[in-house]
Z-matrix of the N, CA and C atoms (Angstrom, degrees):
N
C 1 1.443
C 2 1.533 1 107.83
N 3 1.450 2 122.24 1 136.49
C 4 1.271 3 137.24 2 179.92
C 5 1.775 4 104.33 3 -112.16
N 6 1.460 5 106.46 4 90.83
C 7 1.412 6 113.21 5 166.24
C 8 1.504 7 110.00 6 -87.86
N 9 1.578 8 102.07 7 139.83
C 10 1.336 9 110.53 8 -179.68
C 11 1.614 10 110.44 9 -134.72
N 12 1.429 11 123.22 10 151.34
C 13 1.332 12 118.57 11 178.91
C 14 1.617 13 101.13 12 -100.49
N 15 1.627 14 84.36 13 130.83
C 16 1.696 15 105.00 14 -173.60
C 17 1.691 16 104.13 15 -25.54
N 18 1.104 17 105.09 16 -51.90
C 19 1.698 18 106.67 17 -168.69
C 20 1.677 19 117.38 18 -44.33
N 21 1.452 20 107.15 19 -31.41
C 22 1.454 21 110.28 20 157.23
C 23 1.226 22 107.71 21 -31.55
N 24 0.987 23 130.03 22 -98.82
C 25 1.241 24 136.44 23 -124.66
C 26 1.627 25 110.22 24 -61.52
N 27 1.495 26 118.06 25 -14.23
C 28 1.408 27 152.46 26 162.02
C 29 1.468 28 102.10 27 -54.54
N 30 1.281 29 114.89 28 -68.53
C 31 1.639 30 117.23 29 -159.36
C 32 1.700 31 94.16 30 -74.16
N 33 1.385 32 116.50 31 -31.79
C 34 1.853 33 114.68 32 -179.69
C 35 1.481 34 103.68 33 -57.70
N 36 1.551 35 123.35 34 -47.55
C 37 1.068 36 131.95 35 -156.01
C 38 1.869 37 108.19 36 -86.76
N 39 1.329 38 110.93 37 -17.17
C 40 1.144 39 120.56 38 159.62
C 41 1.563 40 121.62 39 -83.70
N 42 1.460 41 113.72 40 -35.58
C 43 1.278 42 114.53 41 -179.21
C 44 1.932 43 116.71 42 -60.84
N 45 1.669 44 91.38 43 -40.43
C 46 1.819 45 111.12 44 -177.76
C 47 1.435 46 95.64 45 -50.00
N 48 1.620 47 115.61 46 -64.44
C 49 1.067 48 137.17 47 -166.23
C 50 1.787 49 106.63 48 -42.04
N 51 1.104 50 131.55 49 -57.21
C 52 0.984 51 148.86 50 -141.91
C 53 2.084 52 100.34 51 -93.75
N 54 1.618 53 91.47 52 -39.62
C 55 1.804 54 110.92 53 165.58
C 56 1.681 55 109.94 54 -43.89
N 57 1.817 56 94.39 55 -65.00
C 58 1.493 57 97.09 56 178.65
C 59 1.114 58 121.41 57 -55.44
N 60 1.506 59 138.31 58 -41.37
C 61 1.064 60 157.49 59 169.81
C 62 1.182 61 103.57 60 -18.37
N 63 1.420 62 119.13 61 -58.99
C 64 1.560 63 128.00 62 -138.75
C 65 1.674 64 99.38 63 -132.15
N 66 1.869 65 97.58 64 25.84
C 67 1.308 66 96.38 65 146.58
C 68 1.928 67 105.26 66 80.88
N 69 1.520 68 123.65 67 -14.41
C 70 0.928 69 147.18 68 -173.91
C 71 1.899 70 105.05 69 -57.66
N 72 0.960 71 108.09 70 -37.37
C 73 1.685 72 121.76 71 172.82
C 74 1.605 73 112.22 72 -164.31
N 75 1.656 74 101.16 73 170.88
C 76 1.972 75 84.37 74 -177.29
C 77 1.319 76 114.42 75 -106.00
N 78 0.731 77 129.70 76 -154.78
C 79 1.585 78 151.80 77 -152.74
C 80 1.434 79 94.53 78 -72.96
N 81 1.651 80 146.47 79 -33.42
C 82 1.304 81 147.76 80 -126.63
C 83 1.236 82 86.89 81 -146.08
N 84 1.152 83 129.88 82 -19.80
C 85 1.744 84 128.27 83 -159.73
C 86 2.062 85 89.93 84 -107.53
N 87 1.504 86 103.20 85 -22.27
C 88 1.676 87 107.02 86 -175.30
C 89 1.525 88 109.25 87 -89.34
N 90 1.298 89 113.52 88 -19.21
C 91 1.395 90 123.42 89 -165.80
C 92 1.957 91 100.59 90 -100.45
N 93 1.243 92 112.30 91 -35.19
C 94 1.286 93 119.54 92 171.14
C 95 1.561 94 106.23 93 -61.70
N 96 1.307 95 122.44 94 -49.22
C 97 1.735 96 118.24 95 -170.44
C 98 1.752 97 99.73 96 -88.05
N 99 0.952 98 107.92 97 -7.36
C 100 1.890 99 111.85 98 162.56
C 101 1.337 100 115.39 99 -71.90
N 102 1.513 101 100.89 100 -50.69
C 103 1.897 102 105.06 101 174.02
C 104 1.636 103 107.23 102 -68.22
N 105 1.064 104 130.27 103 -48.21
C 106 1.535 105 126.94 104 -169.15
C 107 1.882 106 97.38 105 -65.23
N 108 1.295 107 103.21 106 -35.99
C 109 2.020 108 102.88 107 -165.37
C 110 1.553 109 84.81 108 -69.00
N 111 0.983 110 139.84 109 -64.31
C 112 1.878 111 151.33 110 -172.82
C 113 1.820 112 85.96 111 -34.97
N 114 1.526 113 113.50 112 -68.37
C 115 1.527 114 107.16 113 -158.61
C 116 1.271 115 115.08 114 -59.36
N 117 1.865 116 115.24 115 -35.97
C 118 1.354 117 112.05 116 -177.75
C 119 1.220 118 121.24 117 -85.95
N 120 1.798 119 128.41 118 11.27
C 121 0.779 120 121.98 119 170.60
C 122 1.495 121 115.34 120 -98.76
N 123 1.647 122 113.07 121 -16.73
C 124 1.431 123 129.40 122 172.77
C 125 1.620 124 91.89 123 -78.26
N 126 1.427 125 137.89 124 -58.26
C 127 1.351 126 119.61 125 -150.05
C 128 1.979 127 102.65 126 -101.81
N 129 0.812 128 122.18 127 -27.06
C 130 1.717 129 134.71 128 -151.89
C 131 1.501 130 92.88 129 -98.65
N 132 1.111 131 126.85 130 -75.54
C 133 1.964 132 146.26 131 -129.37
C 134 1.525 133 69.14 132 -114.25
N 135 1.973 134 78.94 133 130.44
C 136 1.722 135 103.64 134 160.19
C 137 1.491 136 99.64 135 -100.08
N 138 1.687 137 139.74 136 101.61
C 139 1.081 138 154.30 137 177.67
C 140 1.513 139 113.70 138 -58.11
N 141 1.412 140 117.52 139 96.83
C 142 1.497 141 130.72 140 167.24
C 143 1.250 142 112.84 141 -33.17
N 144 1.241 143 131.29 142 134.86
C 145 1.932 144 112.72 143 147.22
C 146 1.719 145 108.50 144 -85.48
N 147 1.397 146 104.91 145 158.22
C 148 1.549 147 107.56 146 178.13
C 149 1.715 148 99.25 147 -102.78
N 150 0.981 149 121.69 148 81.50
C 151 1.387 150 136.86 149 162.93
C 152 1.414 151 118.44 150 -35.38
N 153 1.085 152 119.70 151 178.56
C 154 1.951 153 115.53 152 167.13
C 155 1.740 154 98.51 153 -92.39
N 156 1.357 155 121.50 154 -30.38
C 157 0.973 156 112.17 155 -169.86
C 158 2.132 157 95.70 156 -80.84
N 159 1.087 158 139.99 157 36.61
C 160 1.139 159 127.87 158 -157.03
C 161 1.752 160 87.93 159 -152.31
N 162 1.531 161 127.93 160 -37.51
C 163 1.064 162 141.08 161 173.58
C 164 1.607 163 113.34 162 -64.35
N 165 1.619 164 100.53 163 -48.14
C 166 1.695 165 110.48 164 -169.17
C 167 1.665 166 101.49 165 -77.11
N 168 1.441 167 125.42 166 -26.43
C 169 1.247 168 113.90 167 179.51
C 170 1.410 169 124.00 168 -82.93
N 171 1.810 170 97.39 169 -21.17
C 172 1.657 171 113.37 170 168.12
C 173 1.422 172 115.69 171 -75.52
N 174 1.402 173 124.18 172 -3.36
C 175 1.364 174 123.40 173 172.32
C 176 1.597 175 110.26 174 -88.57
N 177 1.435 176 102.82 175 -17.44
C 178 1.581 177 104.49 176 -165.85
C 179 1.664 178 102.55 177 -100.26
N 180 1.893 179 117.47 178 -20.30
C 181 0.994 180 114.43 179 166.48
C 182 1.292 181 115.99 180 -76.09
N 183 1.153 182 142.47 181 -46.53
C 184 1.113 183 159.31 182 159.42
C 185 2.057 184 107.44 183 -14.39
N 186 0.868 185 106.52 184 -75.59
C 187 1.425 186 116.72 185 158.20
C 188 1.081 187 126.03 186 -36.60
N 189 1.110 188 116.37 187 -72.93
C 190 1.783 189 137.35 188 157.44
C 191 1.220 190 103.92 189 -26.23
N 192 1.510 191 143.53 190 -86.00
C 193 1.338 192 149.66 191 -144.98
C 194 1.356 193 109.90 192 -112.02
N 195 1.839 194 122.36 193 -5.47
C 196 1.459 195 109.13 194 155.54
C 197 2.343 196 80.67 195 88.90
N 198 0.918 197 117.16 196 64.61
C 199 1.699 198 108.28 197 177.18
C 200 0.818 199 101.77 198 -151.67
N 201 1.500 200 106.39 199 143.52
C 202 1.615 201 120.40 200 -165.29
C 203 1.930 202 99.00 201 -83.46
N 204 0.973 203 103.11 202 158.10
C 205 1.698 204 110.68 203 -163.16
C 206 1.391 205 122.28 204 -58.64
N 207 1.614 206 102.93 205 -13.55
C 208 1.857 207 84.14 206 -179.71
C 209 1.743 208 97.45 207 -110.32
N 210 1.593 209 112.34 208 12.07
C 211 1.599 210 117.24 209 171.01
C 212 1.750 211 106.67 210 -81.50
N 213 1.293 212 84.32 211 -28.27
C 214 1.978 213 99.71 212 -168.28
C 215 1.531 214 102.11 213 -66.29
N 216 2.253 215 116.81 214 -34.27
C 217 1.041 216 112.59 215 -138.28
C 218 1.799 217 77.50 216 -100.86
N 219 1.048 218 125.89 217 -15.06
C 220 1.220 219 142.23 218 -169.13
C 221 1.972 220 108.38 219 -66.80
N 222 1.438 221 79.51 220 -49.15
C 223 2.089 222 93.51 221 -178.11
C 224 1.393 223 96.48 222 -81.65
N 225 1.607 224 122.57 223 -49.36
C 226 1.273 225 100.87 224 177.95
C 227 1.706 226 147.05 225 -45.04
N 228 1.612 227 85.59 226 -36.52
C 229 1.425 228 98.37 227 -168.23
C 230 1.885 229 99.97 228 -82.03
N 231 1.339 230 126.10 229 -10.71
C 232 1.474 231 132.32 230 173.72
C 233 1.457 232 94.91 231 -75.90
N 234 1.002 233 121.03 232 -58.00
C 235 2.016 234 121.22 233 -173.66
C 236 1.382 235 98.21 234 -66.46
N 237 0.722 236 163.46 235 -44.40
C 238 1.842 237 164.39 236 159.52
C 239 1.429 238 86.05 237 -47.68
N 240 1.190 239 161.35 238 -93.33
C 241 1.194 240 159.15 239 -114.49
C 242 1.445 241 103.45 240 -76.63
N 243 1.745 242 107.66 241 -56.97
C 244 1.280 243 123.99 242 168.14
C 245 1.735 244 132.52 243 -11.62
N 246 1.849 245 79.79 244 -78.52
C 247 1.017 246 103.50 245 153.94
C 248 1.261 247 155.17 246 -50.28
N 249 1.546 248 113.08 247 -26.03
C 250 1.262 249 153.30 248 132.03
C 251 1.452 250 126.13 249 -39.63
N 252 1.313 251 121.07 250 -19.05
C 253 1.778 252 136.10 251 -159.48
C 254 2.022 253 69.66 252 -122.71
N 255 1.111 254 116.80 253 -78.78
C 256 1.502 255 121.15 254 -158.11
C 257 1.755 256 107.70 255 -40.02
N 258 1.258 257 93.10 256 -31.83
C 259 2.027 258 93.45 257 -174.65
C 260 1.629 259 88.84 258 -87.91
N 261 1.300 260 128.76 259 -47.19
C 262 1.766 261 97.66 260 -168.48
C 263 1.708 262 101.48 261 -76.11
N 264 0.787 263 113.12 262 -5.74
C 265 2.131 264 104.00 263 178.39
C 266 1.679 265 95.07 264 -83.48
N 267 1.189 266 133.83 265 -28.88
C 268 1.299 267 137.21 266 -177.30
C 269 1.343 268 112.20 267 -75.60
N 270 1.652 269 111.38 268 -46.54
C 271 1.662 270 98.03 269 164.63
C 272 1.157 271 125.03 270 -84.18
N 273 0.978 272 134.93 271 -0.33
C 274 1.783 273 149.29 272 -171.38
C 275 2.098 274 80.29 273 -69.69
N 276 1.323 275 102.02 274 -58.33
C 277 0.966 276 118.19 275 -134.04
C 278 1.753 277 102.03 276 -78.17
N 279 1.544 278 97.86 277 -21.64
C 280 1.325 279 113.87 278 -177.07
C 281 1.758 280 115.31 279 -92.50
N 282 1.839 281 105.74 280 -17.76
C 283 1.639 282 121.93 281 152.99
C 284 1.339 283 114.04 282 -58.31
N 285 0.951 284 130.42 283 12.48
C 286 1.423 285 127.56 284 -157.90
C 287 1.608 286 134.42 285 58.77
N 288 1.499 287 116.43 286 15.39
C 289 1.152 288 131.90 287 159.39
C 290 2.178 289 112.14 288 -51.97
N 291 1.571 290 86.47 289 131.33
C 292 1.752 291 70.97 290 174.48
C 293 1.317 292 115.00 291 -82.47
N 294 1.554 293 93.78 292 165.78
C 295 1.707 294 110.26 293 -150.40
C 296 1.430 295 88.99 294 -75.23
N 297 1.524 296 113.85 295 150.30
C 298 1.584 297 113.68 296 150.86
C 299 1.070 298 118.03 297 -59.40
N 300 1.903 299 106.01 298 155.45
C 301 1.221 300 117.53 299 171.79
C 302 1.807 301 105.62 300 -83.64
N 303 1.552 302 103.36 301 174.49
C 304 1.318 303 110.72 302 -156.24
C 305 1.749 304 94.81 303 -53.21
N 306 1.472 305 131.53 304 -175.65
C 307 1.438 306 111.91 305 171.07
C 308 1.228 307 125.62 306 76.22
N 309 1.505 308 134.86 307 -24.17
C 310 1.523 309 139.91 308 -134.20
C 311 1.201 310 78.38 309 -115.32
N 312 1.406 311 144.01 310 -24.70
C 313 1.292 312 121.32 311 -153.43
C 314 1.629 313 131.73 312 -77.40
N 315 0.540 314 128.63 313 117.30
C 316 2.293 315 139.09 314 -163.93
C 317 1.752 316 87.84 315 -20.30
N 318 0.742 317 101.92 316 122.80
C 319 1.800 318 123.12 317 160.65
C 320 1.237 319 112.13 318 -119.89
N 321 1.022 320 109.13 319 151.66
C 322 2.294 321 143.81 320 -151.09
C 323 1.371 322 90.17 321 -133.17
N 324 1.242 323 128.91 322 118.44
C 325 1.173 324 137.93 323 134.97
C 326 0.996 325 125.33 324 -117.11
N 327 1.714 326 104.42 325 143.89
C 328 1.227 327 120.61 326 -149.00
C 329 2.037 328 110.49 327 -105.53
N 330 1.182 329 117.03 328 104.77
C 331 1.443 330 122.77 329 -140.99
C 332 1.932 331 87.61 330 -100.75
N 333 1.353 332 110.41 331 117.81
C 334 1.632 333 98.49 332 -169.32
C 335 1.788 334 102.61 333 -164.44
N 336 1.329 335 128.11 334 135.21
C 337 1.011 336 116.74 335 179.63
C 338 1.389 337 110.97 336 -117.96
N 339 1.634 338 111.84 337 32.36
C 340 1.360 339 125.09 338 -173.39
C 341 1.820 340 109.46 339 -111.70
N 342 1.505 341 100.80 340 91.07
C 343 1.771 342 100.12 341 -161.18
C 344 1.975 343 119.44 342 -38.62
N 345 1.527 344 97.29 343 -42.44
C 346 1.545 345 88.05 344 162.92
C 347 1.549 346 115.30 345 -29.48
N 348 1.892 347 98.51 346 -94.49
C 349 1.408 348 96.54 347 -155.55
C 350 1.425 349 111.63 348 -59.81
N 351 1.346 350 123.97 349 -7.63
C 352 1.526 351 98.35 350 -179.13
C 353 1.788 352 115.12 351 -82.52
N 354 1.523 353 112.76 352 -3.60
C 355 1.502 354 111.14 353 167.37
C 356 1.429 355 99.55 354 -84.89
N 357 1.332 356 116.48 355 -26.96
C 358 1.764 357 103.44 356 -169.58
C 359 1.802 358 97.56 357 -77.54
N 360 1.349 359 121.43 358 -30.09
C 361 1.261 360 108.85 359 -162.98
C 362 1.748 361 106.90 360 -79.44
N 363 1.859 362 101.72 361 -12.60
C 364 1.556 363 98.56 362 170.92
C 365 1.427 364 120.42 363 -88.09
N 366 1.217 365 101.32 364 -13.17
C 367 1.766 366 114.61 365 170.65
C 368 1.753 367 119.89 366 -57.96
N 369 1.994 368 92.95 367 -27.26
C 370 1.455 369 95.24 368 -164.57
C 371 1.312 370 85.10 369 -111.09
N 372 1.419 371 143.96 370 44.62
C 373 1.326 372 106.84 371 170.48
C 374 1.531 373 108.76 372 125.35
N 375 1.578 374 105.28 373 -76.53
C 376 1.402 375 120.82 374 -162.22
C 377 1.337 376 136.49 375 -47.81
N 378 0.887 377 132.35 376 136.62
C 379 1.958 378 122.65 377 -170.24
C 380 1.321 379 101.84 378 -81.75
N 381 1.026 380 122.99 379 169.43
C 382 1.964 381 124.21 380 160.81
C 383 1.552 382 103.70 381 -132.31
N 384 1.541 383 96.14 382 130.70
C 385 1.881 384 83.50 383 -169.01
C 386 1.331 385 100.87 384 -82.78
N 387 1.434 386 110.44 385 176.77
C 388 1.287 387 112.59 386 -156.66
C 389 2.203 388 97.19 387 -106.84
């Protein structure tokens, strides 16, 4: 599963935007990778919401690791998720599901080709796949 925080799909649609701009592809070539970003975010990407509780922790990462605000909102919404994977493996586990072995536990990786957050997202935790 490829979870993404809604705000993605913002910074893609700004990035295209910004491609055409500068002449990078045309008008038909920007509107084509608009329709495919729309589909994979309807069929592919499990779409985060940015919550208040997802904002207030991105203000505190933000600080913390020196990241510009939609990198902050980016790590945040992976540690909320995390955390989120860690409470349903905990009740699975508390239904009488057997417990994981050591290792088993839901891991978040944090998928980013922006060298900041990917040291801040190893600072907090996060794996980076290889």
């Amino acid at each position: 599963m490829v979870a993404v925080s809604e705000i993605g799909h913002v910074e893609a649609r700004s990035a295209l935007a910004r491609k055409e701009r500068e002449g990078a592809f045309s008008a038909d070539e920007h509107d084509t990778a608009v329709g495919r970003l729309r589909r994979d975010f309807l069929g592919v990407y499990l779409p985060r919401p940015v919550t208040g509780e997802v904002i207030a922790r991105a203000g505190d990462l933000a600080r913390k690791h020196a990241l510009r605000a939609y990198d902050a909102v980016h790590l945040a919404t992976a540690l909320v998720l995390r955390e989120e994977a860690q409470e349903l493996a905990k009740g699975g586990r508390e239904a009488g599901e057997p417990a994981a072995r050591e290792g088993d536990e839901p891991r978040v990786a944090m998928m980013t080709f922006d060298d900041p957050l990917t040291r801040a997202a190893g600072k907090e935790g996060l794996v980076h796949p290889q």
